[in-house]
N, CA, C and O atoms as a Tinker XYZ file with bonds, in Angstrom:
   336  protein
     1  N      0.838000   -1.174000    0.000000    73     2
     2  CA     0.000000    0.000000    0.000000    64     1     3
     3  C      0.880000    1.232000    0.000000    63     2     4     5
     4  O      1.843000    1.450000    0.736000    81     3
     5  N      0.396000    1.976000   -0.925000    73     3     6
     6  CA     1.518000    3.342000   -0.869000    64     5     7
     7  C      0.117000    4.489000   -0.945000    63     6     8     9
     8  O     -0.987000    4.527000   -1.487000    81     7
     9  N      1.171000    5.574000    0.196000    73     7    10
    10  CA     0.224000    6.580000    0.169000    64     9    11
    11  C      0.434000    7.708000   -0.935000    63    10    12    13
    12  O      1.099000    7.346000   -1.905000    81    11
    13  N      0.153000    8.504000   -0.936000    73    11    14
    14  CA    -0.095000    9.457000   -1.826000    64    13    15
    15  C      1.325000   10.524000   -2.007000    63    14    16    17
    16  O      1.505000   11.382000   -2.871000    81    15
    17  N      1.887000   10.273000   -1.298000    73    15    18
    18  CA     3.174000   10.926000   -1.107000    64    17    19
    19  C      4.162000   10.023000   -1.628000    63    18    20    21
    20  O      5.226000   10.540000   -1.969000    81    19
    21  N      3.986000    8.347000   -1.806000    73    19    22
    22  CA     4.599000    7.805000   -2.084000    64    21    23
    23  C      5.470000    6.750000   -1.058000    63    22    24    25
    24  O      6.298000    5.906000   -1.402000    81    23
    25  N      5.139000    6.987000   -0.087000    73    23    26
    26  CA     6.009000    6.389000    1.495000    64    25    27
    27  C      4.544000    5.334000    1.750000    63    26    28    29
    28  O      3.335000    5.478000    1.566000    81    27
    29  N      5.223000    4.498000    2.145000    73    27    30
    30  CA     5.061000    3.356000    2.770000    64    29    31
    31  C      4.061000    3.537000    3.864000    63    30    32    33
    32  O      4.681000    4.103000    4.764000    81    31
    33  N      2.826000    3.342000    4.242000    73    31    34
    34  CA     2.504000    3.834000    5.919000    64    33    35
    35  C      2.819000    2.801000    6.729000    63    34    36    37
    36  O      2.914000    1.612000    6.424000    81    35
    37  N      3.006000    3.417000    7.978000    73    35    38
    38  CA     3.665000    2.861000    8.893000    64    37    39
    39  C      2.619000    1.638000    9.609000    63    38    40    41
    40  O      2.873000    0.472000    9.909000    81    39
    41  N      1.484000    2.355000    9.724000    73    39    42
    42  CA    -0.023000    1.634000   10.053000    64    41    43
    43  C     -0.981000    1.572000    9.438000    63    42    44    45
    44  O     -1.336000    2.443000    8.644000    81    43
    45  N     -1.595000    0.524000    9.680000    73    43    46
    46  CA    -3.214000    0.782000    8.581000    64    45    47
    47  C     -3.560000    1.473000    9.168000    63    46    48    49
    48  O     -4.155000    2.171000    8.347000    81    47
    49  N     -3.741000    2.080000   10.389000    73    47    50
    50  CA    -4.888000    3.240000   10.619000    64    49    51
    51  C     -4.261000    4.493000    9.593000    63    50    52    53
    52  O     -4.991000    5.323000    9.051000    81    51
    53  N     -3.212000    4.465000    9.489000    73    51    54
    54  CA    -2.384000    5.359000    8.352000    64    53    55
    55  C     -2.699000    5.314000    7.251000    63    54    56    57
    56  O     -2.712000    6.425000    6.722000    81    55
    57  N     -3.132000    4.033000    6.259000    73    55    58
    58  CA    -3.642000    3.598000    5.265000    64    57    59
    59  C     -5.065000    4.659000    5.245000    63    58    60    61
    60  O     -5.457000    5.733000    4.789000    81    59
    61  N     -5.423000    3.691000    5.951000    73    59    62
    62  CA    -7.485000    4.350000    6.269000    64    61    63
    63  C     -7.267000    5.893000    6.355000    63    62    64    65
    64  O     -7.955000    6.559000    5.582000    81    63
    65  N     -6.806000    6.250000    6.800000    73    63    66
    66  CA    -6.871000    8.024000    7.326000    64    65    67
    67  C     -6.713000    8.457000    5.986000    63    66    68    69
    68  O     -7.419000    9.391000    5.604000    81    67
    69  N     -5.522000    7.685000    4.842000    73    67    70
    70  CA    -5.102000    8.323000    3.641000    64    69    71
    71  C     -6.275000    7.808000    2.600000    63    70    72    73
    72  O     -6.624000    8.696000    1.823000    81    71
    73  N     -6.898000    6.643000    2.447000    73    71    74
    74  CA    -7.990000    6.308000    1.850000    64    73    75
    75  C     -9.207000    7.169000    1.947000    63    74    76    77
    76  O    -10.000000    7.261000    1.010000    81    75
    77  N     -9.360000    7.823000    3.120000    73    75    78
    78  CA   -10.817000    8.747000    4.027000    64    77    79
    79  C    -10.444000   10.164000    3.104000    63    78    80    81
    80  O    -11.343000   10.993000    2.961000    81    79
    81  N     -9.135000   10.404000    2.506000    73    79    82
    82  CA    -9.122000   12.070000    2.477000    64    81    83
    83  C     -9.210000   12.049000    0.908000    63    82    84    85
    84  O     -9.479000   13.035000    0.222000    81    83
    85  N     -8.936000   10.741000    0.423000    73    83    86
    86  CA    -8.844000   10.552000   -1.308000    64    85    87
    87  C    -10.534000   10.755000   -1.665000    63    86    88    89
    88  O    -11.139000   11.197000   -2.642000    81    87
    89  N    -10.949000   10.190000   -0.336000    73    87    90
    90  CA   -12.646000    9.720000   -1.036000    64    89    91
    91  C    -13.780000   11.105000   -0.734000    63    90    92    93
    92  O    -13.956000   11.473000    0.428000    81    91
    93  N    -14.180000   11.490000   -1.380000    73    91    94
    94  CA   -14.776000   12.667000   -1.820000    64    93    95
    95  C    -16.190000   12.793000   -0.725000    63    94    96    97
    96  O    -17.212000   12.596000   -1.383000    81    95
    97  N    -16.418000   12.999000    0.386000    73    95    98
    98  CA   -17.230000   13.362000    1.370000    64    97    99
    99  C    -18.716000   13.775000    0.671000    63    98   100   101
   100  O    -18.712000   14.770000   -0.054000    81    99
   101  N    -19.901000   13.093000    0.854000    73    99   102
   102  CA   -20.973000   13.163000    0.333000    64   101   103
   103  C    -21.605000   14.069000    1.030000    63   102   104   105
   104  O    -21.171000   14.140000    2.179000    81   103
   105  N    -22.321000   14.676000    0.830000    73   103   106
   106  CA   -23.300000   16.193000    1.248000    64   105   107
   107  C    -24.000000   15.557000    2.624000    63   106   108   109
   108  O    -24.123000   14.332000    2.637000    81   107
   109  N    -24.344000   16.116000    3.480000    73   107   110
   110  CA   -25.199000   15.937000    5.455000    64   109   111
   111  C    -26.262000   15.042000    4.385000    63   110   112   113
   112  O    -26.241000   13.817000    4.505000    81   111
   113  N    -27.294000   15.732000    3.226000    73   111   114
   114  CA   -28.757000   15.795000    2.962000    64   113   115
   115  C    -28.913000   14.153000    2.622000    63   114   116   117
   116  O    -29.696000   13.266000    2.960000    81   115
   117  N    -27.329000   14.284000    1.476000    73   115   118
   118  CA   -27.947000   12.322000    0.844000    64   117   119
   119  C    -27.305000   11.194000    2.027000    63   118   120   121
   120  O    -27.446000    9.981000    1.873000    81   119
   121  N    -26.738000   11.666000    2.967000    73   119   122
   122  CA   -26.566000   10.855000    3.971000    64   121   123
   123  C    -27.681000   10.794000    5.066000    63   122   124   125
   124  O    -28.014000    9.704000    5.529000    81   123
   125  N    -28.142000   11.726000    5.396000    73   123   126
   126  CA   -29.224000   11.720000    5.857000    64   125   127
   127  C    -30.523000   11.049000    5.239000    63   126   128   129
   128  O    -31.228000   10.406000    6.017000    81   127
   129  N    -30.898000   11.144000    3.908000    73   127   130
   130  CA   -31.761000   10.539000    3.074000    64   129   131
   131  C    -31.350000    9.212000    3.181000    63   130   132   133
   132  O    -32.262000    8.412000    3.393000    81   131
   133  N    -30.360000    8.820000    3.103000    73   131   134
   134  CA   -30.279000    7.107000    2.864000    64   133   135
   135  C    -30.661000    6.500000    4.672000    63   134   136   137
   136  O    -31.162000    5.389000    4.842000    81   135
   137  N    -30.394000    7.236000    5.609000    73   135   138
   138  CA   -30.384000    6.920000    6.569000    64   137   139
   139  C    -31.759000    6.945000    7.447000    63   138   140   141
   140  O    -31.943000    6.644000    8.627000    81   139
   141  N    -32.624000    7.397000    6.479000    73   139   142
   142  CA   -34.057000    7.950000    7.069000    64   141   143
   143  C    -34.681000    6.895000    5.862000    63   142   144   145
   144  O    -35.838000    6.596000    6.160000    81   143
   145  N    -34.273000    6.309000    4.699000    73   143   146
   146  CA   -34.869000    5.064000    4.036000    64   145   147
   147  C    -34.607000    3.963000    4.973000    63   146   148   149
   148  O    -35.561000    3.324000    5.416000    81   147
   149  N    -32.986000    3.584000    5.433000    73   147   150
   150  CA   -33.027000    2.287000    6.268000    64   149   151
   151  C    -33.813000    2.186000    7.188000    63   150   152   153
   152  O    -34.374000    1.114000    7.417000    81   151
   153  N    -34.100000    3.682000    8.179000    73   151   154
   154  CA   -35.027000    3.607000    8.710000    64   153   155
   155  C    -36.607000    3.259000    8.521000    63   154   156   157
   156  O    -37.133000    2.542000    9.372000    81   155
   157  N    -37.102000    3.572000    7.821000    73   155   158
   158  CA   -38.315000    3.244000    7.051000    64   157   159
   159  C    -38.572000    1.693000    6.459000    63   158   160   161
   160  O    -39.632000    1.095000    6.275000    81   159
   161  N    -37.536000    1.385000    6.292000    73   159   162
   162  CA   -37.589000   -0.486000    5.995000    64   161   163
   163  C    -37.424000   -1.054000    7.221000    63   162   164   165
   164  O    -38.027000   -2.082000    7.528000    81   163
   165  N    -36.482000   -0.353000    8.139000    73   163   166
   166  CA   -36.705000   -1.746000    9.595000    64   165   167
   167  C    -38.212000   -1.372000   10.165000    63   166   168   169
   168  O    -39.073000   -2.027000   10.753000    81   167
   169  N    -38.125000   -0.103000    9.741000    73   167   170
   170  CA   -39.834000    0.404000   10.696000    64   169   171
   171  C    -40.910000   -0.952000   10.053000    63   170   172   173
   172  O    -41.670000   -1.652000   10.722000    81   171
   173  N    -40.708000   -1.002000    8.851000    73   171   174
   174  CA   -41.777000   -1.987000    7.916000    64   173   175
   175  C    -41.227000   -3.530000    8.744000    63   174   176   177
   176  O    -41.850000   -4.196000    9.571000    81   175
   177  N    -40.436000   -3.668000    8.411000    73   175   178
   178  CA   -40.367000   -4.793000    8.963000    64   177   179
   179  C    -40.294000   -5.494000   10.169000    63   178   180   181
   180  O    -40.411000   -6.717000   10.244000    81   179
   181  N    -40.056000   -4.560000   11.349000    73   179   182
   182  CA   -40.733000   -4.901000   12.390000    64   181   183
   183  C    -42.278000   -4.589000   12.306000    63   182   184   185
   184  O    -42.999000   -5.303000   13.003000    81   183
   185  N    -42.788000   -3.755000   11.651000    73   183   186
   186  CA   -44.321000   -3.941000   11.794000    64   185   187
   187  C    -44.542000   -5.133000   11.607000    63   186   188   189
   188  O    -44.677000   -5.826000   12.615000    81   187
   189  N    -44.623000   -5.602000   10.630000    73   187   190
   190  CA   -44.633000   -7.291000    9.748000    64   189   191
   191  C    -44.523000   -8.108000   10.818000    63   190   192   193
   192  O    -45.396000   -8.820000   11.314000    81   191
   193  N    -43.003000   -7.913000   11.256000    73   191   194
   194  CA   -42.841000   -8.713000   12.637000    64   193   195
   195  C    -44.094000   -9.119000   13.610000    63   194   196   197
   196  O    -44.638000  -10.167000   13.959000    81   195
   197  N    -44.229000   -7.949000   13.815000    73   195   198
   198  CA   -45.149000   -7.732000   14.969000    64   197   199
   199  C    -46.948000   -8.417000   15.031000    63   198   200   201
   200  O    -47.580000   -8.949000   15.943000    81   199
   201  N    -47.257000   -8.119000   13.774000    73   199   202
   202  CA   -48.117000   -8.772000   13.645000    64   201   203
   203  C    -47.840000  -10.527000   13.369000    63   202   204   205
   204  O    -48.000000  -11.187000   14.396000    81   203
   205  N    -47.589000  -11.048000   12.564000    73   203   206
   206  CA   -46.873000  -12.116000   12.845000    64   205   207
   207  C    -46.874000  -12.994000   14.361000    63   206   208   209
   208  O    -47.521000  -14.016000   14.592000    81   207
   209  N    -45.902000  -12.229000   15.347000    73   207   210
   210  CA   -46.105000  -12.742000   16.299000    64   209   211
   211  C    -47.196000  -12.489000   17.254000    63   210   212   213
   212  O    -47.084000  -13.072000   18.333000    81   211
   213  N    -48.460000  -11.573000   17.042000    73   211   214
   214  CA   -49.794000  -11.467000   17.352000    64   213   215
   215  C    -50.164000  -12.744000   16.800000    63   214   216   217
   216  O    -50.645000  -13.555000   17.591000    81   215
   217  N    -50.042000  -13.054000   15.681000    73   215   218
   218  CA   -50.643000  -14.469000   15.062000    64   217   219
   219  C    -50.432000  -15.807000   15.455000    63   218   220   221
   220  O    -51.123000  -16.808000   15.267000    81   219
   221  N    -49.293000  -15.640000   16.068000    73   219   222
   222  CA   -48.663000  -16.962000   16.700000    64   221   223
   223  C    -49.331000  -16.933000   17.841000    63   222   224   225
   224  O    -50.125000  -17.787000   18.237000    81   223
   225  N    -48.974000  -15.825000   18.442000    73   223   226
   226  CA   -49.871000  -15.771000   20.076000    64   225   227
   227  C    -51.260000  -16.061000   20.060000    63   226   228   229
   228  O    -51.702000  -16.918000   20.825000    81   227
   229  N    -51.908000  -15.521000   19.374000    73   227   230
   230  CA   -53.814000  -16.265000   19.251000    64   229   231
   231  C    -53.847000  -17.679000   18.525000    63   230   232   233
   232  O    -54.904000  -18.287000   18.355000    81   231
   233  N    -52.551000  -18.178000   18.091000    73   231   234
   234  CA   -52.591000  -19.976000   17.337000    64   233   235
   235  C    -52.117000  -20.653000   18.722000    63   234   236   237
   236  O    -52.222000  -21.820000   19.097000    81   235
   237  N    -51.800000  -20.012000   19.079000    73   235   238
   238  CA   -50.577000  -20.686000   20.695000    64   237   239
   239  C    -51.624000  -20.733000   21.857000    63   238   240   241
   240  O    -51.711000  -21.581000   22.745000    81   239
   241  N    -52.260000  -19.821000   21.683000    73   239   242
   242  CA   -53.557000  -19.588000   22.839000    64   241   243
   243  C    -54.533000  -20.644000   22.542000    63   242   244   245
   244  O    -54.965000  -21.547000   23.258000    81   243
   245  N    -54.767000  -20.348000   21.407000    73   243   246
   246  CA   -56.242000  -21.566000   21.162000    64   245   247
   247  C    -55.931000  -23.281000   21.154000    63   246   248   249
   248  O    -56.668000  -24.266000   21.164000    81   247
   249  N    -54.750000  -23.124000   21.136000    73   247   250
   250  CA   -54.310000  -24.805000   20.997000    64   249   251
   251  C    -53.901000  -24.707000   22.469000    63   250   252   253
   252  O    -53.861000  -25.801000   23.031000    81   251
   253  N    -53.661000  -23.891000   23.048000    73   251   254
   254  CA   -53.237000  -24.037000   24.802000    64   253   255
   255  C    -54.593000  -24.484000   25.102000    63   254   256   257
   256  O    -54.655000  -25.678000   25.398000    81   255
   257  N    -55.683000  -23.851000   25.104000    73   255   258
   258  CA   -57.172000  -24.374000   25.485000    64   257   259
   259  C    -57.351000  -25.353000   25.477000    63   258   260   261
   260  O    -57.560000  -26.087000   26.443000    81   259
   261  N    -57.310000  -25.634000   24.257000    73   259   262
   262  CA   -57.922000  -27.395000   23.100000    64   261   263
   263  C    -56.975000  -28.138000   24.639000    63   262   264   265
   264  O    -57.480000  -28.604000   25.660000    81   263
   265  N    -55.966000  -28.047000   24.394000    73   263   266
   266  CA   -55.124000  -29.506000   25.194000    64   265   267
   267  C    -55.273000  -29.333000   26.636000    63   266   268   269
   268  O    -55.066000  -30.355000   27.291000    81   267
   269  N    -55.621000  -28.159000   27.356000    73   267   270
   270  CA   -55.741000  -28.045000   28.434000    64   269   271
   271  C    -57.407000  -28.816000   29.213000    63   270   272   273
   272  O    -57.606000  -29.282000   30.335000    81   271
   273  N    -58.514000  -28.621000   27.778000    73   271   274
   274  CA   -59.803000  -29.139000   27.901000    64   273   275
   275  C    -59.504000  -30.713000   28.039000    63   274   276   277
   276  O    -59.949000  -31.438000   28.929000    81   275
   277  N    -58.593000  -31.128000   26.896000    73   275   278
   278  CA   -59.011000  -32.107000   26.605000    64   277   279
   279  C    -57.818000  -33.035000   28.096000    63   278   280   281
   280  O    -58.141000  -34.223000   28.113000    81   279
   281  N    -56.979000  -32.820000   28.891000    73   279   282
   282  CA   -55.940000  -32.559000   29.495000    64   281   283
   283  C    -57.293000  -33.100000   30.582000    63   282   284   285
   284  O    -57.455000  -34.298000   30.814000    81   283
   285  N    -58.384000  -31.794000   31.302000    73   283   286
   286  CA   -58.917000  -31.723000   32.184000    64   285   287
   287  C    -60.181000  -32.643000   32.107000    63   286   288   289
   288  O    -60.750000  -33.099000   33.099000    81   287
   289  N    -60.606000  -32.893000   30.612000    73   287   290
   290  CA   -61.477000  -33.921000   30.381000    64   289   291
   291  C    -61.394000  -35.512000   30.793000    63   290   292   293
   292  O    -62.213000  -36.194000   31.410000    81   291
   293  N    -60.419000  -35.779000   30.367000    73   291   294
   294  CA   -59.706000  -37.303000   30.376000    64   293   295
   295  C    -59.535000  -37.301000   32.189000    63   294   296   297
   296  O    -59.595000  -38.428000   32.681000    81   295
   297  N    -59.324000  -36.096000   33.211000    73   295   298
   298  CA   -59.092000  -36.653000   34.400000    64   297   299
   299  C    -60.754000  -36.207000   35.254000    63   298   300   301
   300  O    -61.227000  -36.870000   36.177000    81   299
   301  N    -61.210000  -35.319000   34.831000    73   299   302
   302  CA   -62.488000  -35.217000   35.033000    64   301   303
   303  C    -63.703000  -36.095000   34.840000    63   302   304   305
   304  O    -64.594000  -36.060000   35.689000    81   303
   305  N    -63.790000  -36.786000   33.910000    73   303   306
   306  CA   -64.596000  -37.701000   32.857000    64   305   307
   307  C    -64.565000  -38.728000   34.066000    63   306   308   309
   308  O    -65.379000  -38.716000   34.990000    81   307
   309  N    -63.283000  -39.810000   33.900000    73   307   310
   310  CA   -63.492000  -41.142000   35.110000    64   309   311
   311  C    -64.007000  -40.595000   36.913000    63   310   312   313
   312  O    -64.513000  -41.330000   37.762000    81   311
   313  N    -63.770000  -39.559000   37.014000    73   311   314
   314  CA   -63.640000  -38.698000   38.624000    64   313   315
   315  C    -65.235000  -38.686000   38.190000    63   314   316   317
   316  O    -65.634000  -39.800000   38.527000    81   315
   317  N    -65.710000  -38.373000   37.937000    73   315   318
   318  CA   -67.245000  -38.140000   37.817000    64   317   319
   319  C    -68.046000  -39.131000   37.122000    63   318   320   321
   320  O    -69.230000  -38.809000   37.014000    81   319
   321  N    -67.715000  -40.264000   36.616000    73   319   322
   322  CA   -68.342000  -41.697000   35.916000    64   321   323
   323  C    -68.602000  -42.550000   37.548000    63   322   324   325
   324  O    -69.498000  -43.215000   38.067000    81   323
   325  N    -67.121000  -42.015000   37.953000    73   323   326
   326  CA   -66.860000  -42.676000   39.430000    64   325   327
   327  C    -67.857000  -42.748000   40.521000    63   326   328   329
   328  O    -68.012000  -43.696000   41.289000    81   327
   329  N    -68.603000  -41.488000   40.497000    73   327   330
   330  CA   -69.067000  -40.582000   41.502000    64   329   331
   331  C    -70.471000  -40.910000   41.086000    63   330   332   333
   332  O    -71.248000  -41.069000   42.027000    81   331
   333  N    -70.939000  -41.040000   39.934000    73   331   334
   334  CA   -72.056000  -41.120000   40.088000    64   333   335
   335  C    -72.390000  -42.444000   39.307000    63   334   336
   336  O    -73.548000  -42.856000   39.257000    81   335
């Protein structure tokens, strides 16, 4: 790697510092713009998320019921065949 002067750097952070001043600094506005899109896609996609796992939670709930009925049935059922 040679810097711009022609010398050798001593360190890569020396490298990088000389790579950072070659590369032409983009305007606050389109850095800001790209950074307010990434934002706007994780926003979407945790929404997505979110519902999603609302969906799991009311599939997770209703099958918790089902097995819990059928759970309390099977020991209820003989307890009360018993009894009467």
């Amino acid at each position: 790697m040679d810097d711009s002067n022609g010398l050798r750097p001593k360190f890569i952070c020396d490298a990088i510092i000389g790579a950072r001043r070659n590369v032409a600094a983009e305007p606050l506005e389109i850095r800001m713009a790209r950074l307010e899109g990434a934002y706007e896609q994780i926003n979407l996609r945790l929404s997505e998320l979110h519902v999603d796992v609302q969906a799991l939670r009311t599939q997770i709930g209703g099958q918790f019921y089902w097995l819990l009925t059928l759970i309390l049935g099977s020991i209820l059922i003989p307890i009360i065949r018993d009894v009467l």
